[in-house]
N, CA, C and O atoms as a GROMACS GRO file, in nm:
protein
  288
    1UNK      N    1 -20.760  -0.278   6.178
    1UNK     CA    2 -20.783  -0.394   6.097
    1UNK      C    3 -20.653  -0.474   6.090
    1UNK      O    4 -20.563  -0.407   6.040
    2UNK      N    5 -20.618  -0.590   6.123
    2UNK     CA    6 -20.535  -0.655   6.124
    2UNK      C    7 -20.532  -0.762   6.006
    2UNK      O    8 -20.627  -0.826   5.961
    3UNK      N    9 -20.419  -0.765   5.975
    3UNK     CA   10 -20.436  -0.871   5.829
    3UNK      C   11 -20.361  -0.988   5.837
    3UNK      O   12 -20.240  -0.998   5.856
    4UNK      N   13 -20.429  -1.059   5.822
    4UNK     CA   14 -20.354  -1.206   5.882
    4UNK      C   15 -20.294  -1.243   5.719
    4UNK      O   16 -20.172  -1.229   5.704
    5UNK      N   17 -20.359  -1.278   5.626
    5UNK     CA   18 -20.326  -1.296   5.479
    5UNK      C   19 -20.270  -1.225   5.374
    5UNK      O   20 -20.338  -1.202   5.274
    6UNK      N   21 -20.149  -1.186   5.381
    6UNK     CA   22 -20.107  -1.083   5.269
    6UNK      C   23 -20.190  -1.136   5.152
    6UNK      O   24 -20.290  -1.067   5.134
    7UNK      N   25 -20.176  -1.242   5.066
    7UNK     CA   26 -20.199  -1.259   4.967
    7UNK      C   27 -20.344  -1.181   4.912
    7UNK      O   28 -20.366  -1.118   4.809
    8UNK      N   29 -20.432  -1.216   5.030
    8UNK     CA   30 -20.544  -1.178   5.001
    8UNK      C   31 -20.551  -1.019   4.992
    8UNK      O   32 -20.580  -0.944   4.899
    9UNK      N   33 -20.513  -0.994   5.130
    9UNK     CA   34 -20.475  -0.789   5.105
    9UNK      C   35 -20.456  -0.790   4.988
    9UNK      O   36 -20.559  -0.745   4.937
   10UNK      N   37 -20.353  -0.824   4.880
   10UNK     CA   38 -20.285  -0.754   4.826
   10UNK      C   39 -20.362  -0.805   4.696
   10UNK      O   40 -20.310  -0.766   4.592
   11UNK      N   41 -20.452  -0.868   4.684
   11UNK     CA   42 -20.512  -0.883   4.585
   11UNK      C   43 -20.651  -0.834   4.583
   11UNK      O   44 -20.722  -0.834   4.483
   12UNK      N   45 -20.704  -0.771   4.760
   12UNK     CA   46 -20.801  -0.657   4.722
   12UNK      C   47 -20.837  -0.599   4.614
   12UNK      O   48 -20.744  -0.602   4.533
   13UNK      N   49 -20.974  -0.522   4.556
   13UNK     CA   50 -20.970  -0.435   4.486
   13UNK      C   51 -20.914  -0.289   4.543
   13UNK      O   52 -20.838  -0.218   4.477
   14UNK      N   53 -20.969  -0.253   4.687
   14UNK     CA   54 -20.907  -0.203   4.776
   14UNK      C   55 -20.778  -0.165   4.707
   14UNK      O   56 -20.778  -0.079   4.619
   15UNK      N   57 -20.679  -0.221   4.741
   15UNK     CA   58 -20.523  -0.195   4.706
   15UNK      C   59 -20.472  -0.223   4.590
   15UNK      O   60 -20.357  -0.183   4.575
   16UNK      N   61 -20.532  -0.296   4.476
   16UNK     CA   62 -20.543  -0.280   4.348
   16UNK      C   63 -20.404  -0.302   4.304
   16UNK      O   64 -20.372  -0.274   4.188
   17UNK      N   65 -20.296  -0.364   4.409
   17UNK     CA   66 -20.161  -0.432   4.359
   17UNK      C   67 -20.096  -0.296   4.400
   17UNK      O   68 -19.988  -0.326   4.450
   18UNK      N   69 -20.111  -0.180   4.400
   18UNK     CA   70 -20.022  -0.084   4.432
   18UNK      C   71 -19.973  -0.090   4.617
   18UNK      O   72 -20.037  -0.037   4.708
   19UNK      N   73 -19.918  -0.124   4.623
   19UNK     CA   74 -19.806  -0.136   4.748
   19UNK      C   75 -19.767  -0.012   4.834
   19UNK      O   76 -19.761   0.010   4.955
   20UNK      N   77 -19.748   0.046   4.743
   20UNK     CA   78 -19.681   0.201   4.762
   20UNK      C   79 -19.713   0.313   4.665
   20UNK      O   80 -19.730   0.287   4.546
   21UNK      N   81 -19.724   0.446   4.714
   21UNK     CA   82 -19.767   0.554   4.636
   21UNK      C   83 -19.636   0.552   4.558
   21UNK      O   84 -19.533   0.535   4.622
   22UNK      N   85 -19.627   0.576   4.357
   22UNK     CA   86 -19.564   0.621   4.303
   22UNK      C   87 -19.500   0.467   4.210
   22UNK      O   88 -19.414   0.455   4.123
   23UNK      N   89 -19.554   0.408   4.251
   23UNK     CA   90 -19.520   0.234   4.151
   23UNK      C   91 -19.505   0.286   3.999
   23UNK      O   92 -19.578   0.368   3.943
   24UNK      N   93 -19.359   0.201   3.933
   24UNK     CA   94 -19.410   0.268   3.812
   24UNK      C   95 -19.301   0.384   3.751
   24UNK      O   96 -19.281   0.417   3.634
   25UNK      N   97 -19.240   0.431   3.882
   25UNK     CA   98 -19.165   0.565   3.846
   25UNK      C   99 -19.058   0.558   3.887
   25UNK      O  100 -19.005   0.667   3.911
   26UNK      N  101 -18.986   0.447   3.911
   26UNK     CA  102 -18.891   0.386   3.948
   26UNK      C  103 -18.774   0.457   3.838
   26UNK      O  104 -18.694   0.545   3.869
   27UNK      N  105 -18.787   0.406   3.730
   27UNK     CA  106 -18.740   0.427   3.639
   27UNK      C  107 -18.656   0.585   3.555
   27UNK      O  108 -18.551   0.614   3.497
   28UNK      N  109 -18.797   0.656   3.604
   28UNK     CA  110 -18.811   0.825   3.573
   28UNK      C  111 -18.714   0.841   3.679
   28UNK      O  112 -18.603   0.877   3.637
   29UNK      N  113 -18.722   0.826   3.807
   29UNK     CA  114 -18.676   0.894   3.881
   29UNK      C  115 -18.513   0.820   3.899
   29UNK      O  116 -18.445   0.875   3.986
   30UNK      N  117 -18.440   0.691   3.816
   30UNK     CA  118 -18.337   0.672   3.854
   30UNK      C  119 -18.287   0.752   3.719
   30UNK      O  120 -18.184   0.815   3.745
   31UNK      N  121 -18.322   0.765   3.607
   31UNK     CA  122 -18.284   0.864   3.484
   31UNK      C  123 -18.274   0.983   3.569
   31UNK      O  124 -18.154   1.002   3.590
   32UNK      N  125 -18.342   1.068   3.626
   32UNK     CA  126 -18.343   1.199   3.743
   32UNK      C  127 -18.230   1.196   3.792
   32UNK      O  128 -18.160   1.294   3.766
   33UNK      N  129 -18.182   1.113   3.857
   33UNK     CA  130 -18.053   1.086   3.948
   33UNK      C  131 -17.931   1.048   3.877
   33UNK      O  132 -17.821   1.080   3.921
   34UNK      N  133 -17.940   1.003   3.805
   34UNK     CA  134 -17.794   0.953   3.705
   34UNK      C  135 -17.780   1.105   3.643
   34UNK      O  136 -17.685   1.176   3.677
   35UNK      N  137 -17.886   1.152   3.544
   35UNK     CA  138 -17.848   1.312   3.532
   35UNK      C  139 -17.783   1.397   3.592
   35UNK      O  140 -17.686   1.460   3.548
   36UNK      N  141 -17.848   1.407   3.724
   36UNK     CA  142 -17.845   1.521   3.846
   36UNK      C  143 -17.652   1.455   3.893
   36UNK      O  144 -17.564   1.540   3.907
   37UNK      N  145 -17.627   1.337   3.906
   37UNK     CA  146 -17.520   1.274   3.951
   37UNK      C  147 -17.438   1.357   3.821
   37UNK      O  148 -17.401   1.471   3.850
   38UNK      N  149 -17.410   1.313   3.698
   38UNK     CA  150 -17.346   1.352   3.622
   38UNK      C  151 -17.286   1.520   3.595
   38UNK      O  152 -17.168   1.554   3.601
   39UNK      N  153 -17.396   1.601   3.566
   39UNK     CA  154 -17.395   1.723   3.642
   39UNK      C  155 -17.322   1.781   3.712
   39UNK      O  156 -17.260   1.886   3.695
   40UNK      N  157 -17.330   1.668   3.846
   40UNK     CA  158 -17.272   1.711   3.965
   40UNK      C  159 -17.125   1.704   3.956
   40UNK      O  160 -17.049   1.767   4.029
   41UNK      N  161 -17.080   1.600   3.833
   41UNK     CA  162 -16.940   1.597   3.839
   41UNK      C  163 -16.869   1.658   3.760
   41UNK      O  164 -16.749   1.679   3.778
   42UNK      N  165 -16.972   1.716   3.609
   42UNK     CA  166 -16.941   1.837   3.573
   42UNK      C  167 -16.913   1.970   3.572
   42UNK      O  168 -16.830   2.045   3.520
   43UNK      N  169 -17.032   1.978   3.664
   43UNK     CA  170 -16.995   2.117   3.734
   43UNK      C  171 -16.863   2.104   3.834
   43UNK      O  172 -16.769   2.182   3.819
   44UNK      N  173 -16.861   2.017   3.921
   44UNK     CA  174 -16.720   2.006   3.980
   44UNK      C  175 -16.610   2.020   3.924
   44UNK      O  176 -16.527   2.106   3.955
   45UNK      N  177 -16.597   1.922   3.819
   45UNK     CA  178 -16.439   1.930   3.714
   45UNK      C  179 -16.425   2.052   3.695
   45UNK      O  180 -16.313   2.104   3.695
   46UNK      N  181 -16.554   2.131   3.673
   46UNK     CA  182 -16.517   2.292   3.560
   46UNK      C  183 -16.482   2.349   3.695
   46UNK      O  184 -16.369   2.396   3.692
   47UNK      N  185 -16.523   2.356   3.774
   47UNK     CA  186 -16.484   2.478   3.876
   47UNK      C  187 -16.334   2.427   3.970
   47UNK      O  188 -16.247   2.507   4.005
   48UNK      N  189 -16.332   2.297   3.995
   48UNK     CA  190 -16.142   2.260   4.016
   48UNK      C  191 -16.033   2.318   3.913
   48UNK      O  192 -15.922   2.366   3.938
   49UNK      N  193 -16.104   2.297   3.780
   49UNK     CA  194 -16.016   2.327   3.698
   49UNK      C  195 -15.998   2.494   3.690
   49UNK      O  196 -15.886   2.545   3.688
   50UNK      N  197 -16.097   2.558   3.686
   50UNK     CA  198 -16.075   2.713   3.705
   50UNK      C  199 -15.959   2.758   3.880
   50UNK      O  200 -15.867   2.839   3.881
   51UNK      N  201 -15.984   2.713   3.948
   51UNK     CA  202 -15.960   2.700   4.034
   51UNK      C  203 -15.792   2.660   4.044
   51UNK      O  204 -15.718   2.738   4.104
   52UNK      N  205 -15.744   2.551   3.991
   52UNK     CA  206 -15.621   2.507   3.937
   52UNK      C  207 -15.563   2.588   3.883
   52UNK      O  208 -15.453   2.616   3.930
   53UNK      N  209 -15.612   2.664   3.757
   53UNK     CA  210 -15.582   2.737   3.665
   53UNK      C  211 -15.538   2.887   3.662
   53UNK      O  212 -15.477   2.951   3.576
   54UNK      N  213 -15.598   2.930   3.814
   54UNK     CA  214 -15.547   3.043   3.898
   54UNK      C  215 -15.432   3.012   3.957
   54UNK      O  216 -15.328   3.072   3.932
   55UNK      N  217 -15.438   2.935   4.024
   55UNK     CA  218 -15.307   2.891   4.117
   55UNK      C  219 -15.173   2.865   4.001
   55UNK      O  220 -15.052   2.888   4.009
   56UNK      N  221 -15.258   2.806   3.892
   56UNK     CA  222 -15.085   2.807   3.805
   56UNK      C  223 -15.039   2.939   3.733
   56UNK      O  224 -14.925   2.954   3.691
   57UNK      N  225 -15.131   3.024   3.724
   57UNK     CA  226 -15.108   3.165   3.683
   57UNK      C  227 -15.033   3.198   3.758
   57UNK      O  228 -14.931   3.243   3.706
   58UNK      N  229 -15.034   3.197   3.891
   58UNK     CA  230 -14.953   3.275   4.021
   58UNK      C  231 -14.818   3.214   4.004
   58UNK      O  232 -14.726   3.283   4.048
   59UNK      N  233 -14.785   3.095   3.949
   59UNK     CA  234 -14.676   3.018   3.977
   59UNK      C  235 -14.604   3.047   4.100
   59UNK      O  236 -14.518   3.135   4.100
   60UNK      N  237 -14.638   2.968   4.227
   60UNK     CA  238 -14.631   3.020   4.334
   60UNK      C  239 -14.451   2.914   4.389
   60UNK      O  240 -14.430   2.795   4.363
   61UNK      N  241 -14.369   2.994   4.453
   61UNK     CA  242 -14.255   2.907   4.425
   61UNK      C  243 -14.237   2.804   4.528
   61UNK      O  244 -14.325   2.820   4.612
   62UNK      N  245 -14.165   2.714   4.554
   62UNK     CA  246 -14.181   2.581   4.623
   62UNK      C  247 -14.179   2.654   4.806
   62UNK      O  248 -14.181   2.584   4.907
   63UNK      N  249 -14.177   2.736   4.805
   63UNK     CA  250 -14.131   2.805   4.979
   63UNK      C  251 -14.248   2.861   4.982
   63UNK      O  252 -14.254   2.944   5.073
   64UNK      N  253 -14.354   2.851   4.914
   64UNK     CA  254 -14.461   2.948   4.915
   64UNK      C  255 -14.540   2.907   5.060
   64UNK      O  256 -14.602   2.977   5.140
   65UNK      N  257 -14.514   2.773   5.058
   65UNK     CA  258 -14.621   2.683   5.182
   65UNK      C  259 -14.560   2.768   5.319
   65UNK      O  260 -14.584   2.726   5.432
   66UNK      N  261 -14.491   2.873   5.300
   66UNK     CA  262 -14.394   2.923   5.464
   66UNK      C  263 -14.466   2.978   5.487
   66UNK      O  264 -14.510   2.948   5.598
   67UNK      N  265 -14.534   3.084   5.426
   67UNK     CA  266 -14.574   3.188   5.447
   67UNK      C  267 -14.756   3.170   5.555
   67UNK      O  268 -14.815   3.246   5.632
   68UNK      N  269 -14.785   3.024   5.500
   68UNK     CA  270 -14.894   2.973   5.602
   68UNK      C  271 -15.010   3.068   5.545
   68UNK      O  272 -15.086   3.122   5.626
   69UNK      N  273 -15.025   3.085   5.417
   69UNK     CA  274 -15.142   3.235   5.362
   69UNK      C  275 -15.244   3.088   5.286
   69UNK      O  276 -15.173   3.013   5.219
   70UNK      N  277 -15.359   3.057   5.292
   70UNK     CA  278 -15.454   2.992   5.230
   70UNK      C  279 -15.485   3.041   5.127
   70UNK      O  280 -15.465   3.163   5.120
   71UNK      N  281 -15.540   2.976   5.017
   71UNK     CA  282 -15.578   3.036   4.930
   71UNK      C  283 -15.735   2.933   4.916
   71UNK      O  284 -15.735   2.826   4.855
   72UNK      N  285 -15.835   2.979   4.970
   72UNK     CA  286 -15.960   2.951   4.946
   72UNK      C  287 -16.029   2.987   4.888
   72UNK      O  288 -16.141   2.937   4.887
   0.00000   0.00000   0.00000
């Protein structure tokens, strides 16, 4: 079926103005993502900072970089 007239398509009962599955949830799902984003940078900070917080325990001395040992 070829559609020469959007206007008319889209004012079908047929398609009933919905365009796309999920119209509507735009919204829900950018609240979803700003959460999930935030989160993401929480959980990050806490675990750099644990992470930091080892390494300054060790107080490792400025020649430490010779030794070529990673600490991952």
């Amino acid at each position: 079926m070829a559609v020469t007239n959007w206007i008319d398509h889209l004012s079908a009962k047929e398609v009933a103005g919905a365009v796309y599955p999920g119209v509507g949830s735009e919204g829900i799902l950018v609240l979803i993502a700003f959460v999930i984003w935030i989160g993401w940078h929480v959980i990050s900070a806490k675990q750099e900072s644990e992470k930091l917080s080892k390494l300054a325990k060790r107080r490792p001395s400025s020649s430490a970089w010779k030794n070529n040992v990673t600490d991952g």
